[in-house]
N, C-alpha and C positions, 0 to 999 in steps of 0.2 A: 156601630157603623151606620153610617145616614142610608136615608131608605134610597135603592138603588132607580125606582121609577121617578121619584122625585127627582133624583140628581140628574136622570136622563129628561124627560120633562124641561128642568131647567136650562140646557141646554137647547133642545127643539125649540121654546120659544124663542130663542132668538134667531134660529135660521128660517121658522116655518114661512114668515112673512117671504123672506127671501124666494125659499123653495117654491111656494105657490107661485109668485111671482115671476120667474123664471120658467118656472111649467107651462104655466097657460101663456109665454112668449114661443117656445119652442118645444118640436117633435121629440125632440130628444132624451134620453134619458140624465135625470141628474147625474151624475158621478159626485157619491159623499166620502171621501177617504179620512179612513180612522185609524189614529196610530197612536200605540199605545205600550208602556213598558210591560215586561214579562213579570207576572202577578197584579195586574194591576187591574184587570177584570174587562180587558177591552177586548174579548171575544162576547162576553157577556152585553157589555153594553153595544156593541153590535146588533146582537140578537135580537137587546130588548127596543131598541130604535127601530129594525126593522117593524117587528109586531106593533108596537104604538105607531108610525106612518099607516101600514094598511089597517088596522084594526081602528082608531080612531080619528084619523084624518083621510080618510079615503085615497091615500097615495101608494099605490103598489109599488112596493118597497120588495130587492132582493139582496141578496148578499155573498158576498164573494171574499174568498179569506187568500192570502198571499201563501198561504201556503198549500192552500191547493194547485199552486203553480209549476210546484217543486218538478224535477228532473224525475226522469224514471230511474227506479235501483242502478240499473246497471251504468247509468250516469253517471250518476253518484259517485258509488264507487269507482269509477273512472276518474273521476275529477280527486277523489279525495288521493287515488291513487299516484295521481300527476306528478305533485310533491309533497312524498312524507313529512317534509319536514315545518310544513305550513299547518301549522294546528289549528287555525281557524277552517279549515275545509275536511278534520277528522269528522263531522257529524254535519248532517243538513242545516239550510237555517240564512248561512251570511248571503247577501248576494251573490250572484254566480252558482248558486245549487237551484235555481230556480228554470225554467225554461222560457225567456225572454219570448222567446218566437211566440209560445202559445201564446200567454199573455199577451202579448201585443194585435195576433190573432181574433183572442174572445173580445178585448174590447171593441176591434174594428166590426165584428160581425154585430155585438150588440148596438153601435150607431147605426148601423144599417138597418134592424131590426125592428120590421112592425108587426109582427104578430103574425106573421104568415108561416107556417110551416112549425115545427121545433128547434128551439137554442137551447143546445149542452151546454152544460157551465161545469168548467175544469173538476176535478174531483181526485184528492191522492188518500191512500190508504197507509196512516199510519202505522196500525197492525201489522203490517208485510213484515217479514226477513224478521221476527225478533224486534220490531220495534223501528229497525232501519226506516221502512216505510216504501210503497212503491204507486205509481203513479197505476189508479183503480181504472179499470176496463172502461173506454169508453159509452157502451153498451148500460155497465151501469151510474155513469154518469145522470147529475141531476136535470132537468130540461125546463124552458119553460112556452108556452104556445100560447102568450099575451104580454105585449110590449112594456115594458116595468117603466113607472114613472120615477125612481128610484133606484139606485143600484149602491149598497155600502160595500165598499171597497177596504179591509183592514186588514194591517198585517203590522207585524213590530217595527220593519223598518222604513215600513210606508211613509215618505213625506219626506226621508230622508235624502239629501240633495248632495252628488259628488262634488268633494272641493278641488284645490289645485292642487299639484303634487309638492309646493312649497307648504301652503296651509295642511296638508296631512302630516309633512317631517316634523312642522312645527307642534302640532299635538304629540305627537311624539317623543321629540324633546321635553314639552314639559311632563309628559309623564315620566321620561328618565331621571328628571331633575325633583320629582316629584311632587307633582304642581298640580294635578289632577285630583280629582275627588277621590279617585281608587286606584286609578296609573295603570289599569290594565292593558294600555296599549305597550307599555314597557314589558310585556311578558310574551312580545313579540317582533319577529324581525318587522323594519318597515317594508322591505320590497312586500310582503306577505299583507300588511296594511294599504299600499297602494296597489295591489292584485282589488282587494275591494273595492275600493275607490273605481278602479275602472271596472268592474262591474256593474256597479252602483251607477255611475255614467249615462252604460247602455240603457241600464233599467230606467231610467229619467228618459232618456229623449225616446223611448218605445213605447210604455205602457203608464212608466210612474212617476214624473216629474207634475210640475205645476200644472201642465198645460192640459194634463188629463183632467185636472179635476176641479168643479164645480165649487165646493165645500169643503171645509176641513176641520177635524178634531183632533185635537192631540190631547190624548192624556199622561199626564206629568208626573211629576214628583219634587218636593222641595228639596230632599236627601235621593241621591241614587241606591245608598244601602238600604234604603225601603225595598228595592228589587229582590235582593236574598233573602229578608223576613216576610216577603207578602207570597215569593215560590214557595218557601220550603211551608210554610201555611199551607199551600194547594197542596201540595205533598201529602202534609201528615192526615189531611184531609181524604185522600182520594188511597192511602193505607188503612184509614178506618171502613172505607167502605167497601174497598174489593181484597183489603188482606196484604199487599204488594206491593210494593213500587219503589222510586230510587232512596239509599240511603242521605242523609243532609250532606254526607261529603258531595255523594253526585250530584247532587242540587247546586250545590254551591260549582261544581265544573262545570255544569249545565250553563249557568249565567255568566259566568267566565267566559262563554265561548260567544255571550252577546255582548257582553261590560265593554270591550274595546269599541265598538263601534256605535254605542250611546255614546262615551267620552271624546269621539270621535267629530261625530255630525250634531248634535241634540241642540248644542247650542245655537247653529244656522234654522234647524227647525221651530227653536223659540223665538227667533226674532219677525218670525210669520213666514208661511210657503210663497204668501201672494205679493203682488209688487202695493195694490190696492188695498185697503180695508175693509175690514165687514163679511169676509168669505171664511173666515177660520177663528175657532174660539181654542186656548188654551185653557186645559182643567188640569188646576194645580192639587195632588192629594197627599196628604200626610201618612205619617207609618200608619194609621190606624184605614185608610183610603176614604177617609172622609175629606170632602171638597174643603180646602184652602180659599180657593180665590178662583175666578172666571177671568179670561183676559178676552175680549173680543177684538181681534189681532187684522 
């Protein structure tokens, strides 16, 4: 596998001119959103972008994960309880388990934000309930008391942009017809696929559509069955180290319950978030997640 700082590396060079540039024009903070397939290491390369912005570029650099957005348990379970019959909402994760309001919230107070006082940044506790997870004590929320020149914004479906309710049927169909790379969205009714779509909507015009964000990355894949060998990898991984965790079946239900809505939006995502050039780089990676190809989109 290519070494992970290089590949990130590679990438900053082409925004840094940007980002500096930007910076010393405006108060504000960047907004860099990263989105990334499930195994595909884009919690990771989050991480390591933030620490190379402040540690070698003097840009204080924070980071913010879409799933610290999530609903509190009892939501949840509300939601998931709405309709049994919508399998996309048994487990956290699609749009709509998230809590719009916060997120829409922390972004507003961090444009506002210059360093006066302390900024909480959302925070949920997967641990909860068995794993369910619940949204963690405000109190222990992480904070921060100096105006971040930088903020990475990632989550899996970050970037992803609600279509019309003709363009969702239409995926649809071809996954019935089976025309899809995997046809996952066939392994569910459509009204339950356009339930997403409108929430995905909201989450655009509030917190996560184009307009929020400054930059953008997307990390790819040339095969989407790369997603089920690069999770259950993490898996067998994180069994070796603590002893536990899901069997390959549930790994493979695990991405099931994201596969419809990669096959869904991904390809609107590849064709760039921005109307303009130069704000968004696509990384294409292979089964092995070594860089393919850069698109500067």
């Amino acid at each position: 596998m290519q070494d992970l700082n290089t590949n990130v590396q590679r990438v900053l060079d082409i925004f840094l001119p940007k980002i500096r540039n930007k910076h010393e024009k405006s108060p504000d903070p960047i907004i860099l959103g990263i989105s990334g397939l499930q195994g595909s290491g884009k919690s990771t390369w989050a991480s390591k972008i933030v620490d190379t912005l402040t540690s070698q570029h003097q840009l204080y650099t924070i980071n913010i994960s879409l799933d610290d957005l999530y609903k509190t348990h009892d939501d949840l379970v509300a939601q998931r309880d709405q309709d049994i019959e919508n399998k996309l909402y048994r487990t956290r994760g699609q749009p709509g388990t998230h809590e719009e309001q916060l997120g829409a919230k922390f972004f507003e107070e961090l444009r506002n934000y210059r360093g006066e006082g302390e900024l909480k940044i959302p925070s949920f506790d997967k641990s909860k309930f068995n794993g369910e997870g619940d949204r963690a004590p405000e109190s222990g929320w992480p904070n921060i008391s100096r105006k971040p020149d930088v903020v990475v914004f990632e989550g899996w479906c970050v970037g992803f942009q609600a279509l019309s309710a003709s363009a969702v049927e239409e995926r649809y169909k071809l996954a019935l017809e089976g025309k899809l790379p995997i046809n996952t969205p066939a392994h569910h009714q459509l009204k339950h696929l356009l339930d997403v779509n409108d929430n995905l909507k909201r989450y655009c015009d509030m917190f996560m559509g184009p307009q929020h964000f400054d930059f953008f990355i997307h990390i790819d894949t040339n095969d989407l069955r790369n997603v089920y060998t690069w999770r259950l990898q993490q898996e067998h991984k994180m069994i070796e180290a603590k002893g536990s965790g899901m069997s390959d079946e549930q790994v493979r239900a695990f991405i099931d319950g994201y596969m419809p809505s990669y096959e869904v939006y991904l390809d609107k995502l590849r064709e760039g978030l921005f109307q303009e050039k130069g704000r968004m780089v696509r990384v294409e990676l292979n089964k092995s997640r070594n860089i393919e190809r850069i698109d500067d989109l």
